[in-house]
N, C-alpha and C positions, 0 to 999 in steps of 0.2 A: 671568862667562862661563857658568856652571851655567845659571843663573838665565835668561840670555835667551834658551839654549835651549830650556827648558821653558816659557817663554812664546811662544815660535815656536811648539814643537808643539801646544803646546796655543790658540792662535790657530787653527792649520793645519787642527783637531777641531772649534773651533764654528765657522771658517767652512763646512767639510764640512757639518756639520749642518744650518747654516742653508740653503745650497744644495739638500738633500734636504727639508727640511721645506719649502721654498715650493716646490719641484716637484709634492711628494706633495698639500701642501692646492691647490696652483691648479686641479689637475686632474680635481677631485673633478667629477663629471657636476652640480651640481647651480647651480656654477661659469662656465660656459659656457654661451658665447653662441653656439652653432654653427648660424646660420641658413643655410638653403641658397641660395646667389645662383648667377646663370646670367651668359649672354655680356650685354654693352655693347651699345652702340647707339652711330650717328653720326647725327647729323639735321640737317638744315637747318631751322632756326627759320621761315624765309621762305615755305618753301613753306606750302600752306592746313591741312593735317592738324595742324600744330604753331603755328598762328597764337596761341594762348593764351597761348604762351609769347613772345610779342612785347613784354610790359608787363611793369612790375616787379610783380610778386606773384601772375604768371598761373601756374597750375596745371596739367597732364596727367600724363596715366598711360597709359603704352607700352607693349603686349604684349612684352616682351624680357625680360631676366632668370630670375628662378625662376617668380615668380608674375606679374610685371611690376614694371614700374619708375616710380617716380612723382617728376615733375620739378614744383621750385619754382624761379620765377625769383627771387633774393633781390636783386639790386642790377643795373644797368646790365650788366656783366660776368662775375655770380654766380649760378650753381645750384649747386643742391643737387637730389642722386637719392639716393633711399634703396629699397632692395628690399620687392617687398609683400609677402612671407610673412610670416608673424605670425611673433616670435621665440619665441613661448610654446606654439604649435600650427602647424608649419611649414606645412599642409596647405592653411591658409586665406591667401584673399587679401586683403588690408587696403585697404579702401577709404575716400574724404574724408568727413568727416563731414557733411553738407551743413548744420546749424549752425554751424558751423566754417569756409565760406568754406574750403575749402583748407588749412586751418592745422594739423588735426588727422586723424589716421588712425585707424580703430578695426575692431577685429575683431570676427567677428558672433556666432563662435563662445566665446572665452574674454572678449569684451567690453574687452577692453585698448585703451589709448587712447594715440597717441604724439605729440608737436607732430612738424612739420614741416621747424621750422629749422636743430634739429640732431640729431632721431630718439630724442630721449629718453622714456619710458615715462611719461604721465600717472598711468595708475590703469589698474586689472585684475591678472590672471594673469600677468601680464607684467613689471612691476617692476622685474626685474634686469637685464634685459638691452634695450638698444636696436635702433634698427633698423639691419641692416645696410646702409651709406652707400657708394654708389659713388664713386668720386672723378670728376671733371668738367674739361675744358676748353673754351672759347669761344675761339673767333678772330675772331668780329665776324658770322659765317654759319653756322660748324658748328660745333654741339656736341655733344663728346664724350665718350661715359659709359662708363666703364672698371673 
């Protein structure tokens, strides 16, 4: 009975610990990905401003969000938006890389480079952190970025 006391309490101590210990390392600035994103968008694909996005792998970029917002169409029923501010230097707006065909975004300023599919960080200053991904619905005419 002693015994599984002090093993409760002392349970009770590293789990405290460990609860403080990932708090204190997660939150380190160096840690974070705190891009700044703005409002959504609702679009109709049909009308002519957003015809690109009619085919699977058509590309645009919408004045909305922080810096805007850059829509891939991945499949019949799938996009993907991710935010243009560079995660590395929020200031700048991340534009297609025109080698790239759509596939790739890169910044002018710290040169970082991210795919498109799912906003991960090629090369640059940028490394650690991705891009921040809006989430999306289709209903066959509108889509909605949130």
């Amino acid at each position: 009975m002693k015994n599984e006391k002090w093993l409760t309490q002392w349970f009770c101590v590293a789990l405290i610990f460990f609860f403080h210990f990932s708090f204190f390392t997660s939150c380190s600035r160096d840690n974070l990905c705190d891009t700044p994103f703005g409002d959504g968008a609702a679009i109709d694909i049909y009308q002519p401003d957003f015809a690109a996005l009619l085919s699977v792998g058509g590309t645009l970029t919408i004045n909305r969000g922080y810096k805007g917002i850059f829509i891939r169409r991945v499949s019949f029923s799938d996009f993907v938006a991710f935010e243009c501010a560079c995660p590395h230097c929020h200031e700048e707006r991340l534009t297609p890389d025109p080698d790239w065909n759509g596939a790739v975004l890169q910044c002018s300023s710290c040169h970082s480079q991210f795919e498109t599919e799912y906003g991960n960080p090629l090369n640059g200053s940028a490394t650690s952190c991705p891009l921040f991904e809006y989430r999306t619905h289709f209903d066959g005419y509108t889509l909605e970025i949130y």
